[in-house]
mmJSON file of the N, C-alpha and C atoms, coordinates in Angstrom:
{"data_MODEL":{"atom_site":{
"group_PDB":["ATOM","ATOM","ATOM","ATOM","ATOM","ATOM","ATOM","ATOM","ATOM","ATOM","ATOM","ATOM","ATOM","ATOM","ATOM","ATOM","ATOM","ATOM","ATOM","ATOM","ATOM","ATOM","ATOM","ATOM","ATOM","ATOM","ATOM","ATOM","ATOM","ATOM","ATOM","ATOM","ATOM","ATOM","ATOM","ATOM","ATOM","ATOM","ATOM","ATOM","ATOM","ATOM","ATOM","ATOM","ATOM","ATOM","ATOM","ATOM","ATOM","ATOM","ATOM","ATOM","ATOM","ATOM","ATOM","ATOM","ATOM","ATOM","ATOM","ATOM","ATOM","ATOM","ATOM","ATOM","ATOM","ATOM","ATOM","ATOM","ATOM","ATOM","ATOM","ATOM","ATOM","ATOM","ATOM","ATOM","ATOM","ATOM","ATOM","ATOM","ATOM","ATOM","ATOM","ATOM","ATOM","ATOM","ATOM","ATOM","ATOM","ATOM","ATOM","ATOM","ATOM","ATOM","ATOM","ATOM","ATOM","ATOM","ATOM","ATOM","ATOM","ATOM","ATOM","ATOM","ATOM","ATOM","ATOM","ATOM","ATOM","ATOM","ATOM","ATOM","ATOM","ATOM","ATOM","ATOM","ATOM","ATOM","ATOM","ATOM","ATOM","ATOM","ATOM","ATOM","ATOM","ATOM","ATOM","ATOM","ATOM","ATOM","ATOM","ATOM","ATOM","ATOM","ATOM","ATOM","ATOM","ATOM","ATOM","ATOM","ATOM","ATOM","ATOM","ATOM","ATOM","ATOM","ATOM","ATOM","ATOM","ATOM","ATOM","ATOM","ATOM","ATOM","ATOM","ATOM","ATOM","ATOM","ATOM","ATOM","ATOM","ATOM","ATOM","ATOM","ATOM","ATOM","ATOM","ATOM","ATOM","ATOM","ATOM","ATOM","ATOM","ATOM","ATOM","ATOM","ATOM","ATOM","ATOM","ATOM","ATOM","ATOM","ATOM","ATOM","ATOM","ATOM","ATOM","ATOM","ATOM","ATOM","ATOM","ATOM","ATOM","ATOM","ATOM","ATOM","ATOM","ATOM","ATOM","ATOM","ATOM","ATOM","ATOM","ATOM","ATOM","ATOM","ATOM","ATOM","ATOM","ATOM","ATOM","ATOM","ATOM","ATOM","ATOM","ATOM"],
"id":[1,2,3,4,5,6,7,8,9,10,11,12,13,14,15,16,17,18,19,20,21,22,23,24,25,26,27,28,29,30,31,32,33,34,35,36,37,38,39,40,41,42,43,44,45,46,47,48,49,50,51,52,53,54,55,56,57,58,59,60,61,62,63,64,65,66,67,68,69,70,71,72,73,74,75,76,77,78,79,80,81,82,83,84,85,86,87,88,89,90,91,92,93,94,95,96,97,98,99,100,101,102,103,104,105,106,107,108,109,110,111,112,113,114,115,116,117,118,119,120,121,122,123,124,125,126,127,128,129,130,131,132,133,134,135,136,137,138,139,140,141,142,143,144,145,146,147,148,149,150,151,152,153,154,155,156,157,158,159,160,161,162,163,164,165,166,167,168,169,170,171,172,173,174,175,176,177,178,179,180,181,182,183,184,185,186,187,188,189,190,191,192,193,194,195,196,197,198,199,200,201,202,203,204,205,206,207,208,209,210,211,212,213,214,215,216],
"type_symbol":["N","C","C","N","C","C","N","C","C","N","C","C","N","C","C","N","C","C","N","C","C","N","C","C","N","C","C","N","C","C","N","C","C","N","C","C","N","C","C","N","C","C","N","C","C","N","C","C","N","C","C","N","C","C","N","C","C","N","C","C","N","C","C","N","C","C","N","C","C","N","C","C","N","C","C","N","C","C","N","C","C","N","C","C","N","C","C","N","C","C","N","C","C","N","C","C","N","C","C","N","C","C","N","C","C","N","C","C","N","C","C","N","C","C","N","C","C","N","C","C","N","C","C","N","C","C","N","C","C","N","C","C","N","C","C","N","C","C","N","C","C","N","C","C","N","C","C","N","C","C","N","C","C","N","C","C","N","C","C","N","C","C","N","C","C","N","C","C","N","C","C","N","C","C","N","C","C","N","C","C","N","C","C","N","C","C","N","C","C","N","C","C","N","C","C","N","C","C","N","C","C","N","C","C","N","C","C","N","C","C","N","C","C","N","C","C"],
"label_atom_id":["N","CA","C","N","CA","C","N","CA","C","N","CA","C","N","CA","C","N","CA","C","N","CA","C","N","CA","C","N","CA","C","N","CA","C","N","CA","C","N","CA","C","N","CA","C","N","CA","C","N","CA","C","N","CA","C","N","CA","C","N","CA","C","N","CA","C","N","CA","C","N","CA","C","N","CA","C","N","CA","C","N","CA","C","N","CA","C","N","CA","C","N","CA","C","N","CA","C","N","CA","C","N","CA","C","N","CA","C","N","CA","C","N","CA","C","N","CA","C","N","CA","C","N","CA","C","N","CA","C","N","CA","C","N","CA","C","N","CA","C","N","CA","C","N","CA","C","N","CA","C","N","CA","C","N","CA","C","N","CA","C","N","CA","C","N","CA","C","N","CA","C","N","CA","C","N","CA","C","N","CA","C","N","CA","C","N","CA","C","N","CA","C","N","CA","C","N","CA","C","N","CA","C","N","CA","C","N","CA","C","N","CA","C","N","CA","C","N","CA","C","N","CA","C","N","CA","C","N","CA","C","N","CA","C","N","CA","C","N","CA","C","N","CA","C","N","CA","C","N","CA","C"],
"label_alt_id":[null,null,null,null,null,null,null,null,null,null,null,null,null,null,null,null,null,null,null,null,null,null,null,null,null,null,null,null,null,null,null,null,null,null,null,null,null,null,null,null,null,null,null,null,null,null,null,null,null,null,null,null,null,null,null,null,null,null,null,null,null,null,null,null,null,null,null,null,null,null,null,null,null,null,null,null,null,null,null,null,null,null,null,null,null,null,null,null,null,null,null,null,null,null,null,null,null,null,null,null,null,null,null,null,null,null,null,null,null,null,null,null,null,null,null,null,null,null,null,null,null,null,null,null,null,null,null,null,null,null,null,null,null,null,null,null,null,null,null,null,null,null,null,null,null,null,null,null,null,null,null,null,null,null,null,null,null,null,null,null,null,null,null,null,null,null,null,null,null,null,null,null,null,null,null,null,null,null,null,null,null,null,null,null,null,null,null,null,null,null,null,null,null,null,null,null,null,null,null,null,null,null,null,null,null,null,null,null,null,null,null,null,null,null,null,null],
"label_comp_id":["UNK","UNK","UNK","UNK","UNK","UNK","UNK","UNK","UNK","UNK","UNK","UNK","UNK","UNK","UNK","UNK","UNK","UNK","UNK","UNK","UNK","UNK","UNK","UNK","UNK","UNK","UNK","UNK","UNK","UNK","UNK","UNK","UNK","UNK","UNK","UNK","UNK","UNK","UNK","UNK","UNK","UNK","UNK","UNK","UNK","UNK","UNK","UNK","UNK","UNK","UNK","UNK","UNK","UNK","UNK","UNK","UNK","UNK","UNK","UNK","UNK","UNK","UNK","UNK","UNK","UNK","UNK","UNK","UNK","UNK","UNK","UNK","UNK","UNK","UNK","UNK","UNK","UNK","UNK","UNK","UNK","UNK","UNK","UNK","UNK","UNK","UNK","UNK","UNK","UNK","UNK","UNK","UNK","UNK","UNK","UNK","UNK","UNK","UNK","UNK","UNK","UNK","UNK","UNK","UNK","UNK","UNK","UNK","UNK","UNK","UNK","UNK","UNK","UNK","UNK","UNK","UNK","UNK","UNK","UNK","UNK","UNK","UNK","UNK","UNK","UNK","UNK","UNK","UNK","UNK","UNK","UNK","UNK","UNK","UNK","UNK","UNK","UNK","UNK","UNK","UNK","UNK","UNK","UNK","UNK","UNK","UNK","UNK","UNK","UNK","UNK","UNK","UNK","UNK","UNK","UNK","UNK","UNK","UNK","UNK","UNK","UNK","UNK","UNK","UNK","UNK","UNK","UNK","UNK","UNK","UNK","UNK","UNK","UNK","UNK","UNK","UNK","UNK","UNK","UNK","UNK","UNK","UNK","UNK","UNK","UNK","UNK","UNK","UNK","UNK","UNK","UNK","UNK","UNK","UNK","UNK","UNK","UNK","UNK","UNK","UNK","UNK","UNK","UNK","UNK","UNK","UNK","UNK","UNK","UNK","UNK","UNK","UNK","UNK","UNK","UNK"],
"label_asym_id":["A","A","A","A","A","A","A","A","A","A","A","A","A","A","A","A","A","A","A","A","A","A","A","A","A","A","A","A","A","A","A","A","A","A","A","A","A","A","A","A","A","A","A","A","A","A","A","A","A","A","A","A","A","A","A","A","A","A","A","A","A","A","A","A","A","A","A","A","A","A","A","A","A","A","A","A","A","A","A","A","A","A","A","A","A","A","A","A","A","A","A","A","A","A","A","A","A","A","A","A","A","A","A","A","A","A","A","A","A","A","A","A","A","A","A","A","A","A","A","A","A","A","A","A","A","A","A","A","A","A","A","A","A","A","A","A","A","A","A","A","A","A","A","A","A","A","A","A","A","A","A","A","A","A","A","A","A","A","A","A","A","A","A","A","A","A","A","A","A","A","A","A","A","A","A","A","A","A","A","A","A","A","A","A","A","A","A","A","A","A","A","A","A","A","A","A","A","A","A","A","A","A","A","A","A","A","A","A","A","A","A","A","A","A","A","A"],
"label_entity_id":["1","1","1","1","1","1","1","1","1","1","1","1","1","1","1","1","1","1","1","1","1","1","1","1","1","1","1","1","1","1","1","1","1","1","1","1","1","1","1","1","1","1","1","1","1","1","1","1","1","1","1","1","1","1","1","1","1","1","1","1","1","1","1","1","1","1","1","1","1","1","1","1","1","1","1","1","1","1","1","1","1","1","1","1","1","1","1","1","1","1","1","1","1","1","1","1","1","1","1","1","1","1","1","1","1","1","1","1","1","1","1","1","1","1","1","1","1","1","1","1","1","1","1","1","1","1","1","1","1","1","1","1","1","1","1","1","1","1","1","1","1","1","1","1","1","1","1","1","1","1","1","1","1","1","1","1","1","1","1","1","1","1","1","1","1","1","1","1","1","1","1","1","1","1","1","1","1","1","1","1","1","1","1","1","1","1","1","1","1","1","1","1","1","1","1","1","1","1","1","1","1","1","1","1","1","1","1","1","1","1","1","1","1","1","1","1"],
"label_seq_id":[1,1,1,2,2,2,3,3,3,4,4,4,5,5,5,6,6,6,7,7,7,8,8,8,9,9,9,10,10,10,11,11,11,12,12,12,13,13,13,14,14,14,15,15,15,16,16,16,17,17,17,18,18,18,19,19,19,20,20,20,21,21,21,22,22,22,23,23,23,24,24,24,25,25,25,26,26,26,27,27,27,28,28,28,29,29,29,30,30,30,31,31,31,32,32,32,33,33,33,34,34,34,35,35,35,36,36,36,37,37,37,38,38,38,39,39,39,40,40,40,41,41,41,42,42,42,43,43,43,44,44,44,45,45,45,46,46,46,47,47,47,48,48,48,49,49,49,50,50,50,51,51,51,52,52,52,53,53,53,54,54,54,55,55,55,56,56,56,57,57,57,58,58,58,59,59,59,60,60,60,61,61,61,62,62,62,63,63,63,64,64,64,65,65,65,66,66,66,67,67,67,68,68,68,69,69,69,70,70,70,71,71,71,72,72,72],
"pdbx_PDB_ins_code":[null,null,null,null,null,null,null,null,null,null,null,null,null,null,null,null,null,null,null,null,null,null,null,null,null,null,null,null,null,null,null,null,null,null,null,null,null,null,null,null,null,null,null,null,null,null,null,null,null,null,null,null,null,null,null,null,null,null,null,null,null,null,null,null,null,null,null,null,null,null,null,null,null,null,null,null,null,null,null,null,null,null,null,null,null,null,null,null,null,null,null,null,null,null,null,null,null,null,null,null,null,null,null,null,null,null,null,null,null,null,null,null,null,null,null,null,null,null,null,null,null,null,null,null,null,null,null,null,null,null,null,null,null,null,null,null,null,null,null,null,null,null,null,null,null,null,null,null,null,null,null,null,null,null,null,null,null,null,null,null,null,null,null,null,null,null,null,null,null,null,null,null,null,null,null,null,null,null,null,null,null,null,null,null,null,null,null,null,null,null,null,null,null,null,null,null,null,null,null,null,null,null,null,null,null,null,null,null,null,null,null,null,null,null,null,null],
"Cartn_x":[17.92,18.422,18.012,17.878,17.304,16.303,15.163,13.793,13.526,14.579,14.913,15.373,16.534,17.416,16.065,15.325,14.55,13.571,12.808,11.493,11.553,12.483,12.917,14.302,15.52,16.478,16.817,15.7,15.778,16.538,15.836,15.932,17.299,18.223,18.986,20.184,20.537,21.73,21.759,20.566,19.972,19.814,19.118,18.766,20.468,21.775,23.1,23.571,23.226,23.712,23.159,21.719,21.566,21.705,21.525,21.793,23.246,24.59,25.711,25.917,24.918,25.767,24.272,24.385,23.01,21.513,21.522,21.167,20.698,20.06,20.121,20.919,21.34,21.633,20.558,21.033,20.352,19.555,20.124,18.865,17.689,18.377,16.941,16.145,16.395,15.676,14.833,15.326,14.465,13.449,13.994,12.834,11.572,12.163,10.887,10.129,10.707,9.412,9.142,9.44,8.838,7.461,7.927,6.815,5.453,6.3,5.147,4.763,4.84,4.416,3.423,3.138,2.742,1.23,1.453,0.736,-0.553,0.682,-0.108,-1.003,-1.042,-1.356,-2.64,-2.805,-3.707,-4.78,-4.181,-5.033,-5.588,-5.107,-5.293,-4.711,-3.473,-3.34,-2.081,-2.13,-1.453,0.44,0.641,2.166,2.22,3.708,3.361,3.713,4.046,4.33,2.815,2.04,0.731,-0.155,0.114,-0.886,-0.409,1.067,1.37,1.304,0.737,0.565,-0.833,-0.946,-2.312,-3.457,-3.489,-4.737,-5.089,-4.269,-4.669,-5.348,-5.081,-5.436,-6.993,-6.974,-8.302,-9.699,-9.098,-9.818,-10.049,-9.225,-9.794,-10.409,-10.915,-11.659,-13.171,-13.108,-13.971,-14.804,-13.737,-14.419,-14.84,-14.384,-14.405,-16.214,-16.322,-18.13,-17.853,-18.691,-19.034,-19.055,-18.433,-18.598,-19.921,-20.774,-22.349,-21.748,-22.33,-22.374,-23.727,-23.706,-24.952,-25.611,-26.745,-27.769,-28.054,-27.174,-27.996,-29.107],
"Cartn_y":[-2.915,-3.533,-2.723,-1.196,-0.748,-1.346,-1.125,-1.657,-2.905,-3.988,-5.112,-4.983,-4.338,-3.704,-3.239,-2.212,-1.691,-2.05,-3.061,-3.978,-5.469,-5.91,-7.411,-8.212,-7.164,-7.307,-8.78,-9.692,-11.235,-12.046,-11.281,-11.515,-11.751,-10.29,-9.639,-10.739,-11.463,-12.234,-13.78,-14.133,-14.678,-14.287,-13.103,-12.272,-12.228,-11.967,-12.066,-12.728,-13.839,-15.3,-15.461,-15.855,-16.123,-15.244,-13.773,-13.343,-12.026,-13.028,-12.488,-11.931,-12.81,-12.325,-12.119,-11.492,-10.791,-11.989,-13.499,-14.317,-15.517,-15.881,-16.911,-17.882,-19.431,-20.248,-20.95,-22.103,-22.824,-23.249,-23.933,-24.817,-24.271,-23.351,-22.57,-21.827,-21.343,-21.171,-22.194,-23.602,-24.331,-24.683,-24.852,-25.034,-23.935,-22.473,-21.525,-22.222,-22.358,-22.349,-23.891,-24.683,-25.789,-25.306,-24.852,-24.507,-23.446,-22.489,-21.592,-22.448,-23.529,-25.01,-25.371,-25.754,-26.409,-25.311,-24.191,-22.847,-23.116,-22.98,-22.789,-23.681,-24.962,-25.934,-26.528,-26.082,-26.365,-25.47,-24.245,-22.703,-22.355,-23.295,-23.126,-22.088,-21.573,-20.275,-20.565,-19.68,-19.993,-19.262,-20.315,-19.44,-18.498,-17.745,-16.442,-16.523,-17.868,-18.086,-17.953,-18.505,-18.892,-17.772,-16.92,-15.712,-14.628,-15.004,-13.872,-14.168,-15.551,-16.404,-16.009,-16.017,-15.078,-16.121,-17.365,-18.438,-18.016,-17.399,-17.158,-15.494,-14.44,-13.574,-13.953,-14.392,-15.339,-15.52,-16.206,-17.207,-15.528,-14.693,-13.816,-12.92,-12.691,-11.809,-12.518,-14.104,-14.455,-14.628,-14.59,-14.943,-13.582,-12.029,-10.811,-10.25,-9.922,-9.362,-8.041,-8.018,-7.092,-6.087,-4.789,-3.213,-2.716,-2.011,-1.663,0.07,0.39,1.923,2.342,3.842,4.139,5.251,4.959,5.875,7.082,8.088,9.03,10.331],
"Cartn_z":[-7.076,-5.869,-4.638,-5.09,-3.648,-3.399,-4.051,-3.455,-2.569,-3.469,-2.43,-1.039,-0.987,0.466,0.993,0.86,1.31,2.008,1.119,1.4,1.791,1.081,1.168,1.393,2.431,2.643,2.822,3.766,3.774,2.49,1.239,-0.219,-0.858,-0.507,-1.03,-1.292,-0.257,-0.211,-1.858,-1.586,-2.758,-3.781,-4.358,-5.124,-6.09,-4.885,-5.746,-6.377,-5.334,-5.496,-6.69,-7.315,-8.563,-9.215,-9.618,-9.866,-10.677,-10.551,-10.267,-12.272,-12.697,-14.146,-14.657,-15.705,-16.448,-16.201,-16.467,-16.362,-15.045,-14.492,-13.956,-14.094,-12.879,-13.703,-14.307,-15.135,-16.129,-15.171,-14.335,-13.607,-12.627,-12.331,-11.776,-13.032,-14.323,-14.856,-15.724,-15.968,-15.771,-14.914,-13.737,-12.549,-12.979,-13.145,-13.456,-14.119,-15.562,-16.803,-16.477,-16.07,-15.883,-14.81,-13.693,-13.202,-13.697,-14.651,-16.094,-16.787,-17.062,-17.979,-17.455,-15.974,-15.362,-14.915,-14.469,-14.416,-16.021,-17.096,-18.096,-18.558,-18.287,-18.571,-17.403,-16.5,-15.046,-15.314,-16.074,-15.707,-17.853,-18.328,-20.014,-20.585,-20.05,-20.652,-22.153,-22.624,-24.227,-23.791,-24.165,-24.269,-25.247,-25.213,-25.383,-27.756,-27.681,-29.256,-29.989,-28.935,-29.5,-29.532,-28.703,-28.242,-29.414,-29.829,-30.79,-32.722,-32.344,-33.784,-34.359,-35.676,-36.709,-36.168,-35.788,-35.279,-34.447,-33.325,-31.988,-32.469,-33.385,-33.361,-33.822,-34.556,-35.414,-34.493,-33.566,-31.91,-31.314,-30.942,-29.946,-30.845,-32.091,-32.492,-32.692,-32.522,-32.774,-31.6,-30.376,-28.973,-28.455,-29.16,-28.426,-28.349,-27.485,-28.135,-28.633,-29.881,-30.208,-29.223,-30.206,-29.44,-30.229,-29.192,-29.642,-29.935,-30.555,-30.303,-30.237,-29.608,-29.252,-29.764,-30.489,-31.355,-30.688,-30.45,-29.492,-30.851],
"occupancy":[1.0,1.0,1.0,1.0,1.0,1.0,1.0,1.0,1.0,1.0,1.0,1.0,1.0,1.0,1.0,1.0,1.0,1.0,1.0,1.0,1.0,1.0,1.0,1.0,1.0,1.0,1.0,1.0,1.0,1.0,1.0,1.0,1.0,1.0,1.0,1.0,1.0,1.0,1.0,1.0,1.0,1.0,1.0,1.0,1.0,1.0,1.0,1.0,1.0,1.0,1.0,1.0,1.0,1.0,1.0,1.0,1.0,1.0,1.0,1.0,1.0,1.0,1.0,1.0,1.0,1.0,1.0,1.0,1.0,1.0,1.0,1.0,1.0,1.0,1.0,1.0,1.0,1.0,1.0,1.0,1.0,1.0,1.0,1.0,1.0,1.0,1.0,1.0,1.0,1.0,1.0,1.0,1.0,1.0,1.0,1.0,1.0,1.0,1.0,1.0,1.0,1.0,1.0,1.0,1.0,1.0,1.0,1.0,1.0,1.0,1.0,1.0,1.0,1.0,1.0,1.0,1.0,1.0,1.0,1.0,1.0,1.0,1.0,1.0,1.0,1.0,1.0,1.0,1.0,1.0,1.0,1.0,1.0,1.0,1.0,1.0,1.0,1.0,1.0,1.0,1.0,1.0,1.0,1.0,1.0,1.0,1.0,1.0,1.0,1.0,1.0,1.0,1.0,1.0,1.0,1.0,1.0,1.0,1.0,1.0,1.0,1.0,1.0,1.0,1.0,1.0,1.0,1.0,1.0,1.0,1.0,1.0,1.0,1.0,1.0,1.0,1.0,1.0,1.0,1.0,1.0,1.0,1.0,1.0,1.0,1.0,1.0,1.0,1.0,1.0,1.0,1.0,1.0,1.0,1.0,1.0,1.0,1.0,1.0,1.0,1.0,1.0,1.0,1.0,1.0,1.0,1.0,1.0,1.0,1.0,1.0,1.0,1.0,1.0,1.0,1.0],
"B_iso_or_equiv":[0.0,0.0,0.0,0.0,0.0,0.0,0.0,0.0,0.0,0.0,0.0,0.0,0.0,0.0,0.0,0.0,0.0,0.0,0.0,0.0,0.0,0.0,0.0,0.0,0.0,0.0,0.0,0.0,0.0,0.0,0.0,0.0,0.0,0.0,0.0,0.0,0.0,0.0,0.0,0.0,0.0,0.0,0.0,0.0,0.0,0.0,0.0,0.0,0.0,0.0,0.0,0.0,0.0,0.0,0.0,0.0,0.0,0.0,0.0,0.0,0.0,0.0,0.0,0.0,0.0,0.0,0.0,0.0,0.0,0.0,0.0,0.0,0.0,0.0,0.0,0.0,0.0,0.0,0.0,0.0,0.0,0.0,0.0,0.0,0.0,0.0,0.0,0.0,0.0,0.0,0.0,0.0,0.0,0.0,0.0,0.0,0.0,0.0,0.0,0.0,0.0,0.0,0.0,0.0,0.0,0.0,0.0,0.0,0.0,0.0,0.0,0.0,0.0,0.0,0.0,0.0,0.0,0.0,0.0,0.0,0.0,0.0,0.0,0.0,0.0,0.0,0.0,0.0,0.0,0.0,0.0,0.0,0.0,0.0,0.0,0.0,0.0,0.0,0.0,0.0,0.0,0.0,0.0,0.0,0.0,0.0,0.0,0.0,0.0,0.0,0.0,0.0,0.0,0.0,0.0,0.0,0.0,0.0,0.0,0.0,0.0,0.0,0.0,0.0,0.0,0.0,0.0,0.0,0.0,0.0,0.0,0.0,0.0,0.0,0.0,0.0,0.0,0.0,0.0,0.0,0.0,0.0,0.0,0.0,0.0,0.0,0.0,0.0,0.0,0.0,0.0,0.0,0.0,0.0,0.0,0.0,0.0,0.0,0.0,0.0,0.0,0.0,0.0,0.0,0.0,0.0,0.0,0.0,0.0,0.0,0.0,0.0,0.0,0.0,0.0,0.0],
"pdbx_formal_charge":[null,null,null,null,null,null,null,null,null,null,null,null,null,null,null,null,null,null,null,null,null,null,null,null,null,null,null,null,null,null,null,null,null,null,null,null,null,null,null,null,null,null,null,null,null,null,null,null,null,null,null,null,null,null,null,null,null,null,null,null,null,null,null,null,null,null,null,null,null,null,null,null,null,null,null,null,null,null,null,null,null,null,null,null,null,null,null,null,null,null,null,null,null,null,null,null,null,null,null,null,null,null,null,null,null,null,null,null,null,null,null,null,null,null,null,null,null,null,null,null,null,null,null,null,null,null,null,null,null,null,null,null,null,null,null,null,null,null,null,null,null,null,null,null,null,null,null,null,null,null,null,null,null,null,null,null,null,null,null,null,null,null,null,null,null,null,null,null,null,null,null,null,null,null,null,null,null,null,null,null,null,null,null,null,null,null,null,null,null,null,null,null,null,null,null,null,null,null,null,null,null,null,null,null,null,null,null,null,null,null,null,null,null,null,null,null],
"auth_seq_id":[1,1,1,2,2,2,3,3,3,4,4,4,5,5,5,6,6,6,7,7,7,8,8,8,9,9,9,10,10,10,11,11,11,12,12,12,13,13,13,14,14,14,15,15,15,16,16,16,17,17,17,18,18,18,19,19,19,20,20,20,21,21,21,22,22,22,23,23,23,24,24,24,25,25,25,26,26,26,27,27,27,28,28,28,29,29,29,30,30,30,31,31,31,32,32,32,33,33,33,34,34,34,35,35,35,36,36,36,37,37,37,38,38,38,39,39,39,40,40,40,41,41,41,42,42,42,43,43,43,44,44,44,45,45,45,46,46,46,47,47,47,48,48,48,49,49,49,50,50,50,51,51,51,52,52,52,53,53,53,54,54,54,55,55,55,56,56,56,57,57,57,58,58,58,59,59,59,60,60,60,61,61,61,62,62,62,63,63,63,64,64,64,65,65,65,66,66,66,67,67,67,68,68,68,69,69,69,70,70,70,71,71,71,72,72,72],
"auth_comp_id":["UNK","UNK","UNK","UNK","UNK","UNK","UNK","UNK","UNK","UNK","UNK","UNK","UNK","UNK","UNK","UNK","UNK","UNK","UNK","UNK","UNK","UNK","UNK","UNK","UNK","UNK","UNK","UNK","UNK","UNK","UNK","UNK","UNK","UNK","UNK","UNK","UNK","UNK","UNK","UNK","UNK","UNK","UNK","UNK","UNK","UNK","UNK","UNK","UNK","UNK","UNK","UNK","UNK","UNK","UNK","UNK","UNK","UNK","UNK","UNK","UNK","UNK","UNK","UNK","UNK","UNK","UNK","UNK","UNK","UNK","UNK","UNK","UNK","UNK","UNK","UNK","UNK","UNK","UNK","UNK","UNK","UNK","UNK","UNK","UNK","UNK","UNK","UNK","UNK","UNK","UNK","UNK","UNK","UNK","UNK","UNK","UNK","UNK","UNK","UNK","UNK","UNK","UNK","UNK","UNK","UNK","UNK","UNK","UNK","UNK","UNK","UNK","UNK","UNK","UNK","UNK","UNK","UNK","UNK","UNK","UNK","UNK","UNK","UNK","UNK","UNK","UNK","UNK","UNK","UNK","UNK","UNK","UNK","UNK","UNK","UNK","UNK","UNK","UNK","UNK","UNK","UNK","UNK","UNK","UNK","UNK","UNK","UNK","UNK","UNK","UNK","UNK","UNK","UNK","UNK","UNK","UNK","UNK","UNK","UNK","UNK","UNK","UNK","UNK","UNK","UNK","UNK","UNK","UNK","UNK","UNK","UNK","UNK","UNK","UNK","UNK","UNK","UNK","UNK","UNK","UNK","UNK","UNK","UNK","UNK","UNK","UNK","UNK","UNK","UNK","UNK","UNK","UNK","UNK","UNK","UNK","UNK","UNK","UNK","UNK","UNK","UNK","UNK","UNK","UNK","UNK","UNK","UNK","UNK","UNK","UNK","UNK","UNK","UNK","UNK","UNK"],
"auth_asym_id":["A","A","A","A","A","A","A","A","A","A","A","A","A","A","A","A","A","A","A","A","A","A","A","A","A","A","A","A","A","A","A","A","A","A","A","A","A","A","A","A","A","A","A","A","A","A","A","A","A","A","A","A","A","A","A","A","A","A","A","A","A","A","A","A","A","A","A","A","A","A","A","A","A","A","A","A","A","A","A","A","A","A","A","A","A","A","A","A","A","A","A","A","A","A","A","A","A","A","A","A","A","A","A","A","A","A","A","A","A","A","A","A","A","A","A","A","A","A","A","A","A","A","A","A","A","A","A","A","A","A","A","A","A","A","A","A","A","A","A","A","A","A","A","A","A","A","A","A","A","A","A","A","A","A","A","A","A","A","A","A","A","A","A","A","A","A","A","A","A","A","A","A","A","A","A","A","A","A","A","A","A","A","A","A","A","A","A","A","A","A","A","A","A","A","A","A","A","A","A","A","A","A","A","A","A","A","A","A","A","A","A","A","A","A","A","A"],
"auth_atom_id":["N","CA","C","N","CA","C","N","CA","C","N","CA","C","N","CA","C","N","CA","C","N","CA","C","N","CA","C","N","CA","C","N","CA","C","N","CA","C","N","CA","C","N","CA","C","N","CA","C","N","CA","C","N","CA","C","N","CA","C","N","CA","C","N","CA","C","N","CA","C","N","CA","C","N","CA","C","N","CA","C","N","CA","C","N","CA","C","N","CA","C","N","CA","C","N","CA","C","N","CA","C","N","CA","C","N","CA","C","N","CA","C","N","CA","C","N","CA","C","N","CA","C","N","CA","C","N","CA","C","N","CA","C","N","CA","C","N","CA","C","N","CA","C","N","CA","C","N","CA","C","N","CA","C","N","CA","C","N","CA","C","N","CA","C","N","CA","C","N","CA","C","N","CA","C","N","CA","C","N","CA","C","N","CA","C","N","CA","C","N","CA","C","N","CA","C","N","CA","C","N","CA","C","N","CA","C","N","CA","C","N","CA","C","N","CA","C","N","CA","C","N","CA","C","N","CA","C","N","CA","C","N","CA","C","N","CA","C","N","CA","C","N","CA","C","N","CA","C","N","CA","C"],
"pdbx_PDB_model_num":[1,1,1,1,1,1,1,1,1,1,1,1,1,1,1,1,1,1,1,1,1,1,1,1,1,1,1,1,1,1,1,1,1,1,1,1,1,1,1,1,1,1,1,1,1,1,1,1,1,1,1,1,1,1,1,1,1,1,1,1,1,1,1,1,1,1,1,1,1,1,1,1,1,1,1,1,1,1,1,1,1,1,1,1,1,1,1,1,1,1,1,1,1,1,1,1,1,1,1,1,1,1,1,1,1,1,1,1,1,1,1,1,1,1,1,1,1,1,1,1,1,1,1,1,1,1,1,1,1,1,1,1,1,1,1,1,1,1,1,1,1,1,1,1,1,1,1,1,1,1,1,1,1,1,1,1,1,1,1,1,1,1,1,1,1,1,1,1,1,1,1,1,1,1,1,1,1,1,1,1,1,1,1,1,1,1,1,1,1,1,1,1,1,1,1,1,1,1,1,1,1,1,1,1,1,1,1,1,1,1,1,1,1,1,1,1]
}}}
């Protein structure tokens, strides 16, 4: 909370407001990931189930280039 006070005091009053219990409310944390949905989906990026699933490990070893080493 300092850094906020500090840098982004504008913030702070808001920052409580949603913030009052460990969590957001529901509906603004919907609004987020709807909008991370929308991010992920414009820009192709994998949610984070998929990125940590053995297919997806599969895909990035197959897409990685080769490491050369060098004959000295």
């Amino acid at each position: 909370m300092n850094f906020l006070e500090r840098e982004f005091p504008a913030m702070v009053p808001r920052y409580e407001r949603l913030y009052t219990r460990k969590y957001p409310p529901t509906a603004y944390r919907k609004e987020v990931q709807g909008m991370v949905r929308a991010l992920q989906q414009r820009y192709g990026l994998m949610r984070r189930q998929e990125v940590d699933s053995p297919a997806a490990a599969e895909l990035d070893e197959m897409q990685s280039p080769e490491q050369v080493g060098f004959a000295w």
